[in-house]
VEXDREN-2710 file (C-alpha; in Angstrom, 1 decimal):
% VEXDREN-2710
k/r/px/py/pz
1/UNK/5.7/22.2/6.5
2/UNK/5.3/19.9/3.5
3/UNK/4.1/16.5/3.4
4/UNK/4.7/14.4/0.6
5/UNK/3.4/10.6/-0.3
6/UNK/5.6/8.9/-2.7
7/UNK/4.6/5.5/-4.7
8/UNK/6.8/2.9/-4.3
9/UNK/4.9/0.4/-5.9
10/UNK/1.8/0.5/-7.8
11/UNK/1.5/-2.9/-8.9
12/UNK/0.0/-6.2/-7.5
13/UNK/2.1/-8.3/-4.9
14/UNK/4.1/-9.9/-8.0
15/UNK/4.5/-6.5/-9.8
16/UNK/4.4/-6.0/-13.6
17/UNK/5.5/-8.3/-15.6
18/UNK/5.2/-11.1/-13.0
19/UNK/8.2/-14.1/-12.8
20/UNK/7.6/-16.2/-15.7
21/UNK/5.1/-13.9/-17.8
22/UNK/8.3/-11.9/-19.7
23/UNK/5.5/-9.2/-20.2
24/UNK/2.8/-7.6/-18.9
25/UNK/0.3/-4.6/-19.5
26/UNK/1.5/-0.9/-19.7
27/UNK/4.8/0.2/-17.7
28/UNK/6.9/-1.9/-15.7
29/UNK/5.6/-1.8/-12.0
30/UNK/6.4/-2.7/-9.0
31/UNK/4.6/-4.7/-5.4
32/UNK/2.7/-2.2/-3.3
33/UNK/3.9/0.5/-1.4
34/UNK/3.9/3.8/-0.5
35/UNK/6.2/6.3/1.9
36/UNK/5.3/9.7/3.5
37/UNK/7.4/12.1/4.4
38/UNK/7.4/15.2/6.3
39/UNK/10.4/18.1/6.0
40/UNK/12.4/17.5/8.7
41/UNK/10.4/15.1/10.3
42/UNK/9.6/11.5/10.1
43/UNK/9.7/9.5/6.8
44/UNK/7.2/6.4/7.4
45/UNK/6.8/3.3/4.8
46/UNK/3.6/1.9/4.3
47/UNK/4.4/-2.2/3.1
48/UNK/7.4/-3.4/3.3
49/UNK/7.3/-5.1/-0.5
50/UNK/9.3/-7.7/-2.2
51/UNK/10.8/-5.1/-4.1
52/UNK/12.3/-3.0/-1.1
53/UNK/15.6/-2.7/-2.3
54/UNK/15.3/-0.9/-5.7
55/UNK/12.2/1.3/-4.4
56/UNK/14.3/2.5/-1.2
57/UNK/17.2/4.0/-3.9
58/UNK/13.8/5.7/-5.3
59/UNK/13.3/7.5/-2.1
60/UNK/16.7/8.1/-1.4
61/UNK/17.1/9.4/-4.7
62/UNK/14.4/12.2/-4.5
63/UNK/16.1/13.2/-1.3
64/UNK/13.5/11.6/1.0
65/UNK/14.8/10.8/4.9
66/UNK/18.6/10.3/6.1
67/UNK/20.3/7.2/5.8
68/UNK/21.2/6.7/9.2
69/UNK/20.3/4.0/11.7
70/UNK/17.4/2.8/10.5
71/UNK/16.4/3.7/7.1
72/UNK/12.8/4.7/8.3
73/UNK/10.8/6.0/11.8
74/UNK/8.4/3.2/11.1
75/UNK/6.7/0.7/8.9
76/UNK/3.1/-0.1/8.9
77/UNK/1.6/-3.6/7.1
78/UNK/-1.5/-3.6/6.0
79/UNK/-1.6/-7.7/6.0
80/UNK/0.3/-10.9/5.6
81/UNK/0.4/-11.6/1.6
82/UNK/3.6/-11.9/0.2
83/UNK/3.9/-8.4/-1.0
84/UNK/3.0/-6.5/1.7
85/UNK/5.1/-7.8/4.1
86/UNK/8.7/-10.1/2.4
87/UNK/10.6/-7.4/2.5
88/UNK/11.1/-6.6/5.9
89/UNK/14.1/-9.2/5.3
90/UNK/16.0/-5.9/4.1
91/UNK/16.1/-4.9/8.0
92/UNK/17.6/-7.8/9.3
93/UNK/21.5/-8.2/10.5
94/UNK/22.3/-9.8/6.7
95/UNK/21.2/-6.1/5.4
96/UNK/20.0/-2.5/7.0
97/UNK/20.6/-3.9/11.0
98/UNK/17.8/-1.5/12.4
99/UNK/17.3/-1.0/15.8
100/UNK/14.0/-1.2/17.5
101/UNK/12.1/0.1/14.2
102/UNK/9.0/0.2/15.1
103/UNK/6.8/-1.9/13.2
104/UNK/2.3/-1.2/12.9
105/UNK/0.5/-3.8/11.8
106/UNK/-2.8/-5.8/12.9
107/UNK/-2.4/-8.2/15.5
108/UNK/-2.7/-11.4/13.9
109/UNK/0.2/-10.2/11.3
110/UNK/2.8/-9.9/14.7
111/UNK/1.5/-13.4/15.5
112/UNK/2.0/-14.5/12.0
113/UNK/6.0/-12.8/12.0
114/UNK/6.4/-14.1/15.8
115/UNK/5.5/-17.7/14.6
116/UNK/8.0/-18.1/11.8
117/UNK/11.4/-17.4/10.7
118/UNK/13.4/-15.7/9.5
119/UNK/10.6/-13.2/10.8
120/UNK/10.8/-14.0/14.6
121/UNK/14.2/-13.5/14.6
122/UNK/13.5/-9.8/13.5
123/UNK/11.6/-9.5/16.7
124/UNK/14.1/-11.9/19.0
125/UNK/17.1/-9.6/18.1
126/UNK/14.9/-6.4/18.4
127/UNK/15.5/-5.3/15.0
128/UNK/11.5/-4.8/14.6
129/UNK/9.4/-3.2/18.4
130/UNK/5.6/-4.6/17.3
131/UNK/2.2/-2.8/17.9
132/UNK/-0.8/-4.0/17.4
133/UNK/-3.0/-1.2/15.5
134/UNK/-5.9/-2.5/17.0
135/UNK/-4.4/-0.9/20.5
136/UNK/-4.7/2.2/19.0
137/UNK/-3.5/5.1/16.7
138/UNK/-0.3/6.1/16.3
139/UNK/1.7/9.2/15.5
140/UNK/5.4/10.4/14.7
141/UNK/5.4/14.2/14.5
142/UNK/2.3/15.7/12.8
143/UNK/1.0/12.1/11.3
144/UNK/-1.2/10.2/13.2
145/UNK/-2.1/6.7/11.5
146/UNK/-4.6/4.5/12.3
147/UNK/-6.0/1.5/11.0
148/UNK/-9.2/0.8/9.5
149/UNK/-10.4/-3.2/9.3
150/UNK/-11.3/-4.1/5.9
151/UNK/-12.6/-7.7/4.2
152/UNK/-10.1/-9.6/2.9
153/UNK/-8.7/-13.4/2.4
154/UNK/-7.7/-14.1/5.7
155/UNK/-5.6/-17.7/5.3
156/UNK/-2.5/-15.8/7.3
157/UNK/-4.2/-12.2/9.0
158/UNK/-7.0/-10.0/8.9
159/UNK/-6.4/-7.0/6.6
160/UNK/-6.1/-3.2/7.4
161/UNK/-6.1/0.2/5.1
162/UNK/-4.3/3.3/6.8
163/UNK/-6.0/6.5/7.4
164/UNK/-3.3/8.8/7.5
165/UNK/-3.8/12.2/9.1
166/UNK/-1.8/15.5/9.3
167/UNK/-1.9/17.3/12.1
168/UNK/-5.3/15.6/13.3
169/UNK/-6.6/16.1/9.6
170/UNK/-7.8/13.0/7.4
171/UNK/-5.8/13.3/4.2
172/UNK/-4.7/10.2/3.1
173/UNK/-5.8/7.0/2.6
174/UNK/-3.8/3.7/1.6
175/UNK/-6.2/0.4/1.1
176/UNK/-4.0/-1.6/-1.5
177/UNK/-6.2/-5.1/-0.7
178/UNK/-10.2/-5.5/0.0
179/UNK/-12.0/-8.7/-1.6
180/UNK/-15.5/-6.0/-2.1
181/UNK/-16.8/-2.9/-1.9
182/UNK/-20.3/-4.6/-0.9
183/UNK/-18.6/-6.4/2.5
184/UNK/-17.5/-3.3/3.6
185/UNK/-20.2/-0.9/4.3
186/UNK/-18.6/2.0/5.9
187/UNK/-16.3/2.4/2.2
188/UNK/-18.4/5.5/1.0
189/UNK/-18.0/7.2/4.4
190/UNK/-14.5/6.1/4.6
191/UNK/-13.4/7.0/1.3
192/UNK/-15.4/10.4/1.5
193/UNK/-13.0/11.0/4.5
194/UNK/-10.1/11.3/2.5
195/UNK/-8.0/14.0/0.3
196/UNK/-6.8/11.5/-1.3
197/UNK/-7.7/7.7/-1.6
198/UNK/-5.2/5.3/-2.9
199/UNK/-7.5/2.1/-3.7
200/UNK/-7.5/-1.5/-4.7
201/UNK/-7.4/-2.1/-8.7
202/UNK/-6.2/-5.4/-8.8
203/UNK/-8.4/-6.4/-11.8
204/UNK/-10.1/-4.5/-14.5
205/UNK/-12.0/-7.8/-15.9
206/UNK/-13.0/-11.4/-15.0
207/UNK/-11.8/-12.9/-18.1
208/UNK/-8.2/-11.3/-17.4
209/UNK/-6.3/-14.7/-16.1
210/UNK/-7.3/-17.4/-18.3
211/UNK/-7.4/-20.8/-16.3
212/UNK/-7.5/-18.7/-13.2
213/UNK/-10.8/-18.6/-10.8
214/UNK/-10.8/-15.1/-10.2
215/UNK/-13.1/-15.7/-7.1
216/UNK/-10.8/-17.7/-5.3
217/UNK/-8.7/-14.5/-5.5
218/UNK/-11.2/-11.8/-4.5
219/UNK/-10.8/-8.3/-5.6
220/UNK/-13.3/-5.4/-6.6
221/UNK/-13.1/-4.5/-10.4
222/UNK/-11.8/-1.5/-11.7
223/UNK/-15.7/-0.9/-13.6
224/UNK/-17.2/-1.8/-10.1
225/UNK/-14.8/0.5/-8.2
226/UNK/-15.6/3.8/-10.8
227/UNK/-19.4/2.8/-10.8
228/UNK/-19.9/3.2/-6.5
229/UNK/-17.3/6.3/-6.4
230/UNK/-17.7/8.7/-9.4
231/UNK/-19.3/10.9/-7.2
232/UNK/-16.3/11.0/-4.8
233/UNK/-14.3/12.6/-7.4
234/UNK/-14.9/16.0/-7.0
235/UNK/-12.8/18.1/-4.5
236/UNK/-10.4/14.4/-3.7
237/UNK/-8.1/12.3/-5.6
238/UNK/-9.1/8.8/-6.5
239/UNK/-5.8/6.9/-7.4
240/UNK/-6.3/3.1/-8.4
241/UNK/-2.9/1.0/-7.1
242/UNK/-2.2/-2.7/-7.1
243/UNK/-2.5/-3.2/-10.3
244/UNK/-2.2/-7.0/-11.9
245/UNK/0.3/-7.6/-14.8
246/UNK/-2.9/-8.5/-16.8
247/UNK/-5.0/-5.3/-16.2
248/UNK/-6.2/-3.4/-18.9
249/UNK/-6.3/-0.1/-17.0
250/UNK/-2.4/0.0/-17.1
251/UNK/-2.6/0.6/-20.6
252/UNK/-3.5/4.4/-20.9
253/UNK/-4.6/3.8/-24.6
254/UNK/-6.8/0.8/-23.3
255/UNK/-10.5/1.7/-23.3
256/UNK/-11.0/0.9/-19.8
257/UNK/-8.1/2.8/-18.7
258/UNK/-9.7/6.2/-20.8
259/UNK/-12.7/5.3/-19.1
260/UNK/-11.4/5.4/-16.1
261/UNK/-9.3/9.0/-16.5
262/UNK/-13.1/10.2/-17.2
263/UNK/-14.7/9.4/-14.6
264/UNK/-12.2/11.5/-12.8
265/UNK/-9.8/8.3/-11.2
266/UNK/-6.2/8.3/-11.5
267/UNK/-3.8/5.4/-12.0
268/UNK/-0.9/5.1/-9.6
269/UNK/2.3/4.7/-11.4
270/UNK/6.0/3.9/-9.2
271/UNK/7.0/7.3/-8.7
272/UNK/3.9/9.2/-8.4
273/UNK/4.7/11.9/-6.0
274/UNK/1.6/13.9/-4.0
275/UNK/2.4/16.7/-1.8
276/UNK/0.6/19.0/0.7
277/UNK/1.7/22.3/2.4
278/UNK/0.0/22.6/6.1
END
């Protein structure tokens, strides 16, 4: 049996370059996502991004899933920002016309899509079944997923990363969003978990976004991210995700970006592929 996680999306909720920028740092990129697949077995999507469209020919492309039905056995938000969540408009009757998908996500994220259209309707028409992950873990052949809380802006829902396990095993673990690595003290134990840890890199410096208050928009750096997890390195992968249009670290020739490759952390690209035999 092979399991394999696919990047969608590597980039920050507006992807790379952003509407009304024309440009942006390194290779195009776009909102985050990611999908994992099992041979014959389920094929789950993690974020349902504004980009849905154009990454879903990506997985169908590499031969990922059967078109069928419904395009996927489940999706799992981590959070309601726009890029984690818009594009579950792809599954309503305009579009892919699922049938009680079932859709993961915190509990204040259902409230949030039960409260407002075109979202509800989703839900009314039974296009979307909703579960709360605080009710539990769930699993769909040999992945089991559960949530794991983590800080972040709360104006529309708390925020979730997914642990996602094979056969009962930690392997992976998707946290696209966290406002800091010092409001979350279980991160080292969390992260140490993990085979591989797909992390927040929103921003590599605070001078990035000129006439933009970067603490109103709370993320950890990229030099505060390799400075608490060097260590973790060794024996896992470190892959840095949600990446801003104005980050340096999306420029492999940047300084911070060589930096970063030594200190033994990777930089998710659309299209990275990671795969495991069990």
């Amino acid at each position: 049996m092979r399991t394999t996680l696919l990047v969608l999306g590597a980039g920050q909720d507006g992807g790379s370059p952003q509407v009304g920028t024309g440009t942006g740092v390194g290779s195009p990129r776009t909102a985050s996502s990611i999908v994992v697949s099992v041979d014959e077995g389920p094929l789950v999507l993690f974020d349902a991004s504004p980009d849905l469209r154009a990454q879903d020919a990506r997985v169908r492309a590499l031969g990922h899933g059967a078109i069928g039905p419904n395009p996927y056995d489940a999706v799992f938000i981590t959070h309601a920002h726009m890029g984690h969540y818009s594009g579950l408009v792809h599954f309503g009757k305009e579009a892919a016309a699922t049938r009680s998908m079932p859709l993961h996500a915190p509990g204040s994220v259902i409230s949030f899509l039960d409260s407002n259209q075109p979202w509800r309707a989703l839900i009314d028409e039974g296009r979307l079944v909703p579960h709360a992950v605080e009710d539990g873990e769930a699993s769909y052949g040999p992945l089991t997923i559960r949530g794991v809380s983590v800080p972040h802006r709360a104006e529309f829902s708390s925020t979730v990363g997914y642990s996602i396990r094979i056969e009962g095993e930690p392997w992976a673990l998707y946290l696209p969003d966290i406002d800091s690595w010092t409001q979350w003290p279980q991160a080292e134990e969390v992260l140490a978990n993990h085979a591989v840890c797909l992390i927040d890199a929103a921003f590599g410096s605070v001078d990035e976004l000129p006439g933009r208050d970067l603490s109103a928009i709370p993320h950890p750096l990229v030099t505060d991210t390799i400075r608490r997890f060097e260590h973790l390195t060794t024996g896992r992968r470190m892959i840095l995700t949600h990446i801003n249009h104005s980050n340096a670290v999306a420029d492999p020739h940047s300084d911070l970006a060589i930096a970063t490759a030594r200190a033994g952390f990777e930089v998710a690209h659309d299209g990275l592929t990671i795969g495991t035999h069990s």
